[in-house]
MIVO-564577 format. One record per residue (C-alpha): residue number from 0; residue in three letters; chain; x, y, z. Coordinates in Angstrom, 3 decimals. Example, Ala and Ser with C-alpha at 12.3 -4.5 7.8 and 13.67 -1.06 7.14 Angstrom:
BEGIN
0/ALA/A/12.300/-4.500/7.800
1/SER/A/13.670/-1.060/7.140
% end
This chain:
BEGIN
0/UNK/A/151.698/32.949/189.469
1/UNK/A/151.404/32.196/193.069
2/UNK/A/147.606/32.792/192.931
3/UNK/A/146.293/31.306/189.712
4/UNK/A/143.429/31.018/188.167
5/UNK/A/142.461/27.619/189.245
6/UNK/A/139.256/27.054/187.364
7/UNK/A/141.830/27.386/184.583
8/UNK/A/144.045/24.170/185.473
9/UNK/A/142.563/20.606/184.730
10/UNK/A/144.305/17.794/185.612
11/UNK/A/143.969/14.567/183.066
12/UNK/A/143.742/10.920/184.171
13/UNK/A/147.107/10.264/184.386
14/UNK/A/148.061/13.219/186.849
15/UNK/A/144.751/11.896/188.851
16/UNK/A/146.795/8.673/188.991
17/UNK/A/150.511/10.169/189.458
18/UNK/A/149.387/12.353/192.521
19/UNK/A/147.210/9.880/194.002
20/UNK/A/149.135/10.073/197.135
21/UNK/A/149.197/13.749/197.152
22/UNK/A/145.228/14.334/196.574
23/UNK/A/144.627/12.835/199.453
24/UNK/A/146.436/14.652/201.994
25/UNK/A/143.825/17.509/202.611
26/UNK/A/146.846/19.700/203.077
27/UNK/A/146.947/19.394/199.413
28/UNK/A/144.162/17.772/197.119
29/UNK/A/142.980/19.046/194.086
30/UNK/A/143.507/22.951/194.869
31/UNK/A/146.803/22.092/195.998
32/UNK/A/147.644/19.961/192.907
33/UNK/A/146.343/22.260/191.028
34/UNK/A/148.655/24.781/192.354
35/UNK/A/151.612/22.762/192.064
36/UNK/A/150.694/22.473/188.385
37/UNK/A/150.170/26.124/187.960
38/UNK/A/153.749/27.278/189.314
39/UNK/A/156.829/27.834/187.472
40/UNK/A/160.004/27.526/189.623
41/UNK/A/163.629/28.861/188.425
42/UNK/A/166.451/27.118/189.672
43/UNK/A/170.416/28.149/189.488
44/UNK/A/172.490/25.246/189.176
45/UNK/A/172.221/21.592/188.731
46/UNK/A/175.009/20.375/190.835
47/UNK/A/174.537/18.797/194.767
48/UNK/A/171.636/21.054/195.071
49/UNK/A/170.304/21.282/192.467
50/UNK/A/170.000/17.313/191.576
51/UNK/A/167.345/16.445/194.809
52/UNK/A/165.864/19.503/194.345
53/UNK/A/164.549/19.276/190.365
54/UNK/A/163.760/15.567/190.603
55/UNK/A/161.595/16.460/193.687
56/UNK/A/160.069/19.388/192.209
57/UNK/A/159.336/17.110/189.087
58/UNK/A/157.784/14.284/190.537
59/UNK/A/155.928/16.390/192.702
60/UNK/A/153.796/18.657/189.448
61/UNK/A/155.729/21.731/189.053
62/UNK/A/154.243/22.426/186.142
63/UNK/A/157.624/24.617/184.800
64/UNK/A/161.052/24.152/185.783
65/UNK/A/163.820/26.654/185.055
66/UNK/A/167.159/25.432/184.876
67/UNK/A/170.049/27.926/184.808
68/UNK/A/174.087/25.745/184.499
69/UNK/A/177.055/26.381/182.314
70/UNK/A/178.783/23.303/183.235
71/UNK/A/179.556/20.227/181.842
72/UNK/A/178.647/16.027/184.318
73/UNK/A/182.625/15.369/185.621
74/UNK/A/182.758/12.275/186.854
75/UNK/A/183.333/13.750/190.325
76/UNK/A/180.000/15.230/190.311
77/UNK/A/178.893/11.726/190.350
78/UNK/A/179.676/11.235/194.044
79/UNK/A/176.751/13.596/195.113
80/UNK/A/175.089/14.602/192.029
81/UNK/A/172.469/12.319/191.747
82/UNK/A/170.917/13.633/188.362
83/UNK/A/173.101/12.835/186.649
84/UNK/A/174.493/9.380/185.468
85/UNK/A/177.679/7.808/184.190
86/UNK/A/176.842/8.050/180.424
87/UNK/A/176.710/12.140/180.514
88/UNK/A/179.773/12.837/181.531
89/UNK/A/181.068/15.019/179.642
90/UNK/A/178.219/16.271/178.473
91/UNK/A/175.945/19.179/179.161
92/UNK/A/174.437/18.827/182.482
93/UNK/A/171.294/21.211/181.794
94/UNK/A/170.545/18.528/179.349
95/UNK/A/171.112/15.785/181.699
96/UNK/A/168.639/17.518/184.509
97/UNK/A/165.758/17.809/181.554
98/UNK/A/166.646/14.047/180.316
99/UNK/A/166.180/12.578/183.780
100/UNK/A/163.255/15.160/184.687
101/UNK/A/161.209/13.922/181.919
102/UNK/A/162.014/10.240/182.732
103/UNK/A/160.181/11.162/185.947
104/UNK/A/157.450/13.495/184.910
105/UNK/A/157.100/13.984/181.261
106/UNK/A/154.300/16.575/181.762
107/UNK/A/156.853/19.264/183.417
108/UNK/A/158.006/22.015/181.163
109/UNK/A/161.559/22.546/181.482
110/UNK/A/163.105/25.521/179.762
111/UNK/A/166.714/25.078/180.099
112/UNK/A/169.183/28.401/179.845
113/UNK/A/172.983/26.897/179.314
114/UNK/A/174.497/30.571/180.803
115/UNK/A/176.285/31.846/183.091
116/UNK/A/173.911/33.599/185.343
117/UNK/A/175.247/37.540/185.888
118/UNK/A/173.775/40.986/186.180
119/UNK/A/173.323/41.516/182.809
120/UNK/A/171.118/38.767/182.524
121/UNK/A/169.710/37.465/186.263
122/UNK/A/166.718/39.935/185.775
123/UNK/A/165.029/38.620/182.577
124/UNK/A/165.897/35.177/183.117
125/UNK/A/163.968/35.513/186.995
126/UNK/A/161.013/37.497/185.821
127/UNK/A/158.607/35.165/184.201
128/UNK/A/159.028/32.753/187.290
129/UNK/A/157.191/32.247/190.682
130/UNK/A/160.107/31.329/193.335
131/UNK/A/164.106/31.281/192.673
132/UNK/A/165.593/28.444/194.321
133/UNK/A/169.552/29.184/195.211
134/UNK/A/171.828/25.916/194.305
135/UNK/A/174.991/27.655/193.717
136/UNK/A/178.375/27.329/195.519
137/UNK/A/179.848/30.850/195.564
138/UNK/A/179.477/34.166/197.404
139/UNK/A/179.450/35.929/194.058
140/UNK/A/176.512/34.418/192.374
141/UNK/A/174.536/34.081/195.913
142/UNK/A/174.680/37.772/196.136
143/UNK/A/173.687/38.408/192.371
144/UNK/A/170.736/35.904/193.023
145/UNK/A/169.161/37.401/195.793
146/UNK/A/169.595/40.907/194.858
147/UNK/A/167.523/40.440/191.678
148/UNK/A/165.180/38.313/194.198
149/UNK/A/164.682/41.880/196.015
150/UNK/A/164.304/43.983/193.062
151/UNK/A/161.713/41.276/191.099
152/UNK/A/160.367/40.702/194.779
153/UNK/A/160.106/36.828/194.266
154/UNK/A/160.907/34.254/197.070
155/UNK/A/164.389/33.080/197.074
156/UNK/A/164.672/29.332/198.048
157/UNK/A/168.953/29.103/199.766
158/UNK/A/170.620/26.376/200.263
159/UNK/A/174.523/25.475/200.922
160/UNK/A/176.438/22.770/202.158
161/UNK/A/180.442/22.582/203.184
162/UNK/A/182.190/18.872/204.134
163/UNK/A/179.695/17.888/206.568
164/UNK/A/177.120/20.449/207.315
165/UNK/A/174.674/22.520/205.302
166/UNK/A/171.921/25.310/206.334
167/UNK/A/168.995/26.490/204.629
168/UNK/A/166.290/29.118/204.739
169/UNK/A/163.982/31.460/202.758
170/UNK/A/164.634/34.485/201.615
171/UNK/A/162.548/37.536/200.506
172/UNK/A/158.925/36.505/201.009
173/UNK/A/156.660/38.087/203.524
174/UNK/A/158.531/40.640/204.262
175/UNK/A/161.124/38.673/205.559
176/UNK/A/165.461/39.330/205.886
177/UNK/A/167.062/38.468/202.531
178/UNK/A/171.146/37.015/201.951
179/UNK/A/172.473/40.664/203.204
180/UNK/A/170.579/40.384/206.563
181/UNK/A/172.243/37.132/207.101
182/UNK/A/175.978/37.976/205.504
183/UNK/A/176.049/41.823/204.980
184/UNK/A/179.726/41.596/203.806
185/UNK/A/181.358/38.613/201.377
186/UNK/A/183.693/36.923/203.384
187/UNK/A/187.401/37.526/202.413
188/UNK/A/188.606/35.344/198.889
189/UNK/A/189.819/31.654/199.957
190/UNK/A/188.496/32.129/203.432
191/UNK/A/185.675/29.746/202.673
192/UNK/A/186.976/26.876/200.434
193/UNK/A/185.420/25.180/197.434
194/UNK/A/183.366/21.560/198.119
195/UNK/A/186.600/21.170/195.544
196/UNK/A/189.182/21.909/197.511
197/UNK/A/187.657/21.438/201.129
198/UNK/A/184.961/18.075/199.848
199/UNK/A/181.877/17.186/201.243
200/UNK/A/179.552/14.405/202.228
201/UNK/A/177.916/12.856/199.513
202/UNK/A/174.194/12.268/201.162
203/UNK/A/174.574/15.816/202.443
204/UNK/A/173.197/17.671/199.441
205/UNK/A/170.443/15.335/198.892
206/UNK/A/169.375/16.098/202.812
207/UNK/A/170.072/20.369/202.121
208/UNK/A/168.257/19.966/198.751
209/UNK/A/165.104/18.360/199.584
210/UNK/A/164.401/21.208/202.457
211/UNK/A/165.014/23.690/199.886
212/UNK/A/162.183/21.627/197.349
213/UNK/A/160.103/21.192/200.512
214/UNK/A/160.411/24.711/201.224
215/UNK/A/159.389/25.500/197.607
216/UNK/A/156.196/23.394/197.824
217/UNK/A/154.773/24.620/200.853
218/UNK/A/155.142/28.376/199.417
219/UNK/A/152.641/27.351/196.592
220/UNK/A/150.733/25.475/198.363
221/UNK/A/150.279/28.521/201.212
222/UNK/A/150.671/25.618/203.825
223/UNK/A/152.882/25.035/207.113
224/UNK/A/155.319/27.442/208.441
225/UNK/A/157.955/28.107/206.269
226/UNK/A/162.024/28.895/207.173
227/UNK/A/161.326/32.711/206.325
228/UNK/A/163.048/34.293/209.436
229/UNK/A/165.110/30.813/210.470
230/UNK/A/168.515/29.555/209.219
231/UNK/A/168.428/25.694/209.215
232/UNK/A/171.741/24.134/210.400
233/UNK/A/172.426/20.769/209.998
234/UNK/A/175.455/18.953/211.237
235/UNK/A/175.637/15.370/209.267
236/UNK/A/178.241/14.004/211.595
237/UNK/A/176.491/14.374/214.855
238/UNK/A/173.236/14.068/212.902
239/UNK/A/171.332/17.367/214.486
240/UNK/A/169.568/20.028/213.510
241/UNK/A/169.074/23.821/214.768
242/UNK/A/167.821/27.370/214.119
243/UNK/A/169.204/30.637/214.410
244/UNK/A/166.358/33.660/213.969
245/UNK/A/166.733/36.088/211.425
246/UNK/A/165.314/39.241/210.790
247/UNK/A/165.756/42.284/208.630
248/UNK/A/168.128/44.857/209.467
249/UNK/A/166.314/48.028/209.567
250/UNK/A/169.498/49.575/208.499
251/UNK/A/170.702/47.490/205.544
252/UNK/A/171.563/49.366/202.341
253/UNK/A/168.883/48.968/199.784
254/UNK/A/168.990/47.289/197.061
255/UNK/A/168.643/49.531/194.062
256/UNK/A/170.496/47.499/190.534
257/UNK/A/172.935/44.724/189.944
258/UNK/A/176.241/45.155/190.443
259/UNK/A/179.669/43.653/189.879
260/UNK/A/179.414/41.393/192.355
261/UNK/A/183.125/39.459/191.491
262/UNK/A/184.590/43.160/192.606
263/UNK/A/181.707/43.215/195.411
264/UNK/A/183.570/39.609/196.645
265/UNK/A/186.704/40.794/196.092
266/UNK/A/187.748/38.125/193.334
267/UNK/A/189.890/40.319/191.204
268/UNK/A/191.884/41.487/193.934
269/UNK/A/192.154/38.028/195.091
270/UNK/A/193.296/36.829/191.504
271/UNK/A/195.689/40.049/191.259
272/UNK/A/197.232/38.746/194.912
273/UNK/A/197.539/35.277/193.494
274/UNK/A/199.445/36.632/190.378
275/UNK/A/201.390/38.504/192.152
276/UNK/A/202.275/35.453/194.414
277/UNK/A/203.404/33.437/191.243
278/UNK/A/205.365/36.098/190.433
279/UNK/A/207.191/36.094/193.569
280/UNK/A/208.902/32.526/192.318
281/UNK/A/210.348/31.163/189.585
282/UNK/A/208.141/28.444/188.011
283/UNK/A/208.975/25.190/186.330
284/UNK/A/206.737/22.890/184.179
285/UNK/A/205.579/18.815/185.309
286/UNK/A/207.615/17.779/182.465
287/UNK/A/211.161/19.613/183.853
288/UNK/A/210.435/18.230/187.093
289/UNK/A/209.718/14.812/185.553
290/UNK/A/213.123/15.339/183.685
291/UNK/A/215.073/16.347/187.421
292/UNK/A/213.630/13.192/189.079
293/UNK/A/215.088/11.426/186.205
294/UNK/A/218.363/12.758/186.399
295/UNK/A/219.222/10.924/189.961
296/UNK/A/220.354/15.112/191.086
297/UNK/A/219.597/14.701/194.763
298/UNK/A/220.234/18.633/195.080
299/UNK/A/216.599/20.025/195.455
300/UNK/A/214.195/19.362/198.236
301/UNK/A/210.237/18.759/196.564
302/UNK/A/207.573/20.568/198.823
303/UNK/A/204.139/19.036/198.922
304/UNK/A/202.115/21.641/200.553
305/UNK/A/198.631/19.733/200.625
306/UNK/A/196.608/18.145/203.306
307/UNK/A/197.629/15.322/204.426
308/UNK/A/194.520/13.145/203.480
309/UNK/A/195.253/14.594/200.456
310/UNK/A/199.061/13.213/199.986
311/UNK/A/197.556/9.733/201.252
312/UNK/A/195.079/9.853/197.478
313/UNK/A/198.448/10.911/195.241
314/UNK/A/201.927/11.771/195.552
315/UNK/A/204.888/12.577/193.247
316/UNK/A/207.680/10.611/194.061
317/UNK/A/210.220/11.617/196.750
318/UNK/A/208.129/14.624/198.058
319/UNK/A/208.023/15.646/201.597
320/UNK/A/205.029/16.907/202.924
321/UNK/A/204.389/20.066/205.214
322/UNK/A/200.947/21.151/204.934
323/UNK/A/200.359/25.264/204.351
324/UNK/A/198.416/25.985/207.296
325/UNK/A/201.056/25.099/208.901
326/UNK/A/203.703/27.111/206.727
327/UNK/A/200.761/29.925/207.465
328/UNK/A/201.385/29.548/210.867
329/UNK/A/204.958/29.609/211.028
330/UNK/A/204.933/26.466/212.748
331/UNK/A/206.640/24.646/209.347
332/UNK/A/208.972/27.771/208.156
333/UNK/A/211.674/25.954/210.785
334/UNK/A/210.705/22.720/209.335
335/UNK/A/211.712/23.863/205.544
336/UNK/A/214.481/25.268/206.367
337/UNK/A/215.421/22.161/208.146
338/UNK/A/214.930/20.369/204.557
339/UNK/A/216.293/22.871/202.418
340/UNK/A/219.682/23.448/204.014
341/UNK/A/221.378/24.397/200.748
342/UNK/A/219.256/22.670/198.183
343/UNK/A/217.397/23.518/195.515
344/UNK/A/213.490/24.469/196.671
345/UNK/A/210.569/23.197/194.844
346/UNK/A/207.222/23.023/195.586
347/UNK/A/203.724/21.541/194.468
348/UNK/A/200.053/21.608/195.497
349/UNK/A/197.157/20.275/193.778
350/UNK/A/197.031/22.673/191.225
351/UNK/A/199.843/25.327/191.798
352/UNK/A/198.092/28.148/193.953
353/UNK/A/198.474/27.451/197.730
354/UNK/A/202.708/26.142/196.735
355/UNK/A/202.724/29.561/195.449
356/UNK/A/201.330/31.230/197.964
357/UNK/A/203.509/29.181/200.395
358/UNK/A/206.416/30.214/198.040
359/UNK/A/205.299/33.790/198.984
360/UNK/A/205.521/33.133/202.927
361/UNK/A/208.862/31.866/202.544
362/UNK/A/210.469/34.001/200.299
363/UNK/A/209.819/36.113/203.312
364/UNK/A/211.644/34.040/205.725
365/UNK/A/213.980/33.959/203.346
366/UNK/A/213.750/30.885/201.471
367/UNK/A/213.354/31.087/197.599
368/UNK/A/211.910/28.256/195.737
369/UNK/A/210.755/27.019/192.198
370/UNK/A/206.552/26.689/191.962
371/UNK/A/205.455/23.738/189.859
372/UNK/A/202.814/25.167/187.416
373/UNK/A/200.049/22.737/187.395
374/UNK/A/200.940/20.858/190.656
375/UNK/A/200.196/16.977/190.932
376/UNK/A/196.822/17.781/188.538
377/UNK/A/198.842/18.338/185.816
378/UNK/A/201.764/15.713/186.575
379/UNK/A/198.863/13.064/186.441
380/UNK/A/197.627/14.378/183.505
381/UNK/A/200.583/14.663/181.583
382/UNK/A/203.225/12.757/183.103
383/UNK/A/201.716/9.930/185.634
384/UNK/A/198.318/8.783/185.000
385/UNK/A/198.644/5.810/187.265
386/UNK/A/198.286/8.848/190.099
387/UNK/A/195.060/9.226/190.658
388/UNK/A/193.055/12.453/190.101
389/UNK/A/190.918/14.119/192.970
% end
């Protein structure tokens, strides 16, 4: 209700005293608190995002938040996910977001929908609310969201972040471009990696997700200039910002229903391809290779396929390390070889998918090799737990 009734909305002494600081800026005063008050704001995710985002929103009136997450507080989320605290892990992290929301701002409704958002369900959970605000981290689900945006023709609030730089920018309001003007085709599977497997900058979602709360503000206030029509880059390392203009593509395909958007992205095929990878090699447990370091055989060669900053966290004893970009390149085929020489070929990642897909490179140079199921996530879990987990 971007246009409420305002003669409706009283605020009591308490809110007069909470938004002191706002009531005064004539930008916003009582309308604009008012306003704030009114508005009901649906966001996807609680993670980096979504964490500055909902305790900004919250402090600043929203009167409802929406709070769409399946997951569960890891302590990794810790690093950058600033909702939530030490004593929730494990626990459900919608229910973190409302516990530490109401800590802050006990007034704001918050309606919390412990789902996985999809297109059976995006529409109804989007259509009782004022603006979407984007806080996911996958191609999929980015599509999904703003393609009910389009067809519920509400404001959709994107944000995303990757190691050290994020971008942000409004979609669908005022007849501006929407997600498809900006990416009309998913990037191919893996091509982007996960803040999981490529990391990121703590502080860098709480910079990414305070634009996208500041963003949402100033569309129900009806103030300032908004990023409709400008993508927001910021670079964290060289501490800039700029803009890139966007505009609609006159010939973009509309938008008429949901679709599969996992298909759309290609994820099937791109789980079929990894399947078919592990097939390529034979694979062997944490606990048989535990069992063949044991044995003193010094007839095998173990492949460690990760980055190297990531064999300087945790590495299985005796591994050698050649990176798969530069298996992917050809530039380490030479290199294995070099190792193998007649022994045994094994080989290990973090958690078993790029070894086998370097498996699948080199069975086509023509070395075979054993893939450890698991990789050095499961030998820490359930052989080594003095190797750390990342």
């Amino acid at each position: 209700m971007l246009n409420p009734n305002l003669d409706e909305i009283q605020l009591t002494r308490e809110e007069y005293d909470r938004y002191s600081r706002h009531l005064i800026l004539p930008e916003v005063g009582l309308e604009g608190q008012k306003r704030l008050k009114a508005a009901s704001v649906l966001c996807i995710g609680t993670g980096g995002l979504g964490s500055p985002l909902l305790l900004y929103l919250a402090a600043a009136g929203i009167g409802r938040l929406g709070i769409v997450d399946f997951d569960i507080v890891d302590r990794s989320n810790l690093q950058r996910q600033v909702i939530h605290g030490t004593s929730w892990v494990g626990k459900p992290k919608i229910e973190s977001a409302k516990n530490r929301i109401l800590e802050i701002n006990p007034a704001c409704q918050v309606d919390l929908y412990e789902t996985r958002i999809s297109s059976d369900n995006a529409l109804d959970l989007m259509k009782d609310y004022d603006i979407v605000v984007d806080g996911t981290d996958n191609f999929p689900t980015r599509y999904l969201v703003n393609d009910a945006c389009v067809l519920l023709n509400k404001p959709n609030v994107y944000g995303s972040i990757f190691r050290f730089e994020g971008q942000a920018t409004v979609f669908n309001y005022e007849d501006g471009p929407n997600y498809r003007d900006l990416y009309p085709e998913p990037p191919p599977p893996g091509m982007v990696p996960s803040c999981a497997e490529g990391g990121v900058l703590g502080v860098l979602p709480g910079i990414i997700g305070t634009i996208q709360a500041t963003e949402t503000i100033k569309i129900i206030l009806g103030q300032g200039t908004t990023l409709n029509g400008r993508l927001l880059l910021f670079d964290a390392l060289n501490m800039s910002f700029r803009e890139l203009k966007l505009r609609p593509n006159p010939v973009r395909p509309v938008i008429e229903k949901l679709i599969d958007y996992e298909q759309f992205c290609g994820i099937p095929q791109a789980k079929a391809e990894e399947e078919k990878e592990k097939a390529m090699s034979a694979e062997m447990s944490v606990q048989e290779l535990k069992a063949l370091l044991d044995s003193g055989k010094d007839d095998f060669v173990l492949l460690d396929v990760r980055n190297p900053n990531e064999y300087e966290i945790a590495q299985i004893p005796g591994s050698v390390l050649v990176p798969l970009p530069d298996i992917e390149s050809g530039e380490g085929i030479d290199k294995v070889k070099e190792l193998v020489n007649g022994h045994r070929l094994i080989a290990h990642c973090k958690m078993g998918g790029r070894s086998a897909k370097a498996l699948a490179i080199l069975k086509e140079a023509g070395v075979e090799g054993t893939n450890v199921t698991g990789g050095i996530q499961a030998w820490s879990r359930e052989v080594d737990s003095s190797v750390p987990e990342y």
